[in-house]
C-alpha positions in Angstrom: 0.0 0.0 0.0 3.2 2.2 0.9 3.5 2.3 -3.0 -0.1 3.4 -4.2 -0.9 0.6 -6.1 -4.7 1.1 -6.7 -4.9 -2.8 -7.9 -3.8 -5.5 -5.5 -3.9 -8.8 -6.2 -3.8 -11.6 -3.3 -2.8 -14.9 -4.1 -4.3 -17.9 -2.5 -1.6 -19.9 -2.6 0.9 -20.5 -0.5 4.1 -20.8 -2.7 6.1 -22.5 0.0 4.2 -25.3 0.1 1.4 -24.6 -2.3 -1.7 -25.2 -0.3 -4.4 -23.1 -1.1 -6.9 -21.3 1.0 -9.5 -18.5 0.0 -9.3 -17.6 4.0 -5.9 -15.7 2.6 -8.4 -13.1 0.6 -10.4 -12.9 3.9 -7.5 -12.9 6.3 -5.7 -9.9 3.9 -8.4 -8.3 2.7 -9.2 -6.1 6.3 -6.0 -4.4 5.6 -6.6 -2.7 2.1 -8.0 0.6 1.8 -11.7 0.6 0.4 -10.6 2.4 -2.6 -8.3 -0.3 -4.0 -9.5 -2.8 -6.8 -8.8 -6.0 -5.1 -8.3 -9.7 -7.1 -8.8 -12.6 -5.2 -6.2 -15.4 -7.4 -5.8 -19.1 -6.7 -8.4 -21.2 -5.4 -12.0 -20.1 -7.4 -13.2 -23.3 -8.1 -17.1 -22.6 -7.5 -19.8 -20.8 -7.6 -20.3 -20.8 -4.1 -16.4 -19.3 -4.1 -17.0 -16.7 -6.3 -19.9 -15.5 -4.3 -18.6 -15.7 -0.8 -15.3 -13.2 -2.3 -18.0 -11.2 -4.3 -19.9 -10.6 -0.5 -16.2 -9.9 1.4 -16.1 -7.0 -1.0 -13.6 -8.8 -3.7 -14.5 -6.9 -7.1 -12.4 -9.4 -9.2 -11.1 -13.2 -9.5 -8.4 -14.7 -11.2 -8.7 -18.4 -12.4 -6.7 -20.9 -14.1 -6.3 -24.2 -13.0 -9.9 -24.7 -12.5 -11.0 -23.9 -15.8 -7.9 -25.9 -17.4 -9.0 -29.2 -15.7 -12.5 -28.3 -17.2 -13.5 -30.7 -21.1 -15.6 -27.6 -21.5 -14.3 -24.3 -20.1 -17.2 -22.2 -21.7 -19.6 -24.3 -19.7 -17.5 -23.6 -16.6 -17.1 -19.8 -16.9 -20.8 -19.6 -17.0 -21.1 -21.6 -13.9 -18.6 -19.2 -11.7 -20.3 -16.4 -13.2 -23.5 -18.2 -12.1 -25.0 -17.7 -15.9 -27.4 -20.4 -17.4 -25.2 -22.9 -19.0 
């Protein structure tokens, strides 16, 4: 924050020993000013995900691995986003 960065990104996974939590957003996300864009990255891999960061005040996700495990990533993008399939 020291910086100014108006976009911070937290990443949900630990990179010491690469277990990932969404409780990192929650944990961090007390200590950002409101007027940051925040990214929640790592560890999306429901709806039910993407709506408990949407209500903690999260305006954007970043996911990878989930959708690349997915036969049909379309399908799955519409299901985070919690569009009809």
């Amino acid at each position: 924050m020291l910086a100014g960065a108006m976009l911070v990104g937290i990443n949900n996974r630990n990179l010491m020993t690469f277990e990932v939590t969404l409780q990192t957003t929650l944990d961090l996300l007390k200590d950002i000013p409101d007027d940051r864009v925040v990214v929640s990255e790592s560890g999306i891999r429901t709806r039910d995900d993407v709506v408990m960061l949407q209500k903690a005040g999260v305006d954007a996700i970043l996911v990878g691995e989930s959708l690349m495990r997915e036969k049909d990533i379309g399908k799955k993008v519409k299901e985070l986003l919690g569009t009809s399939a």
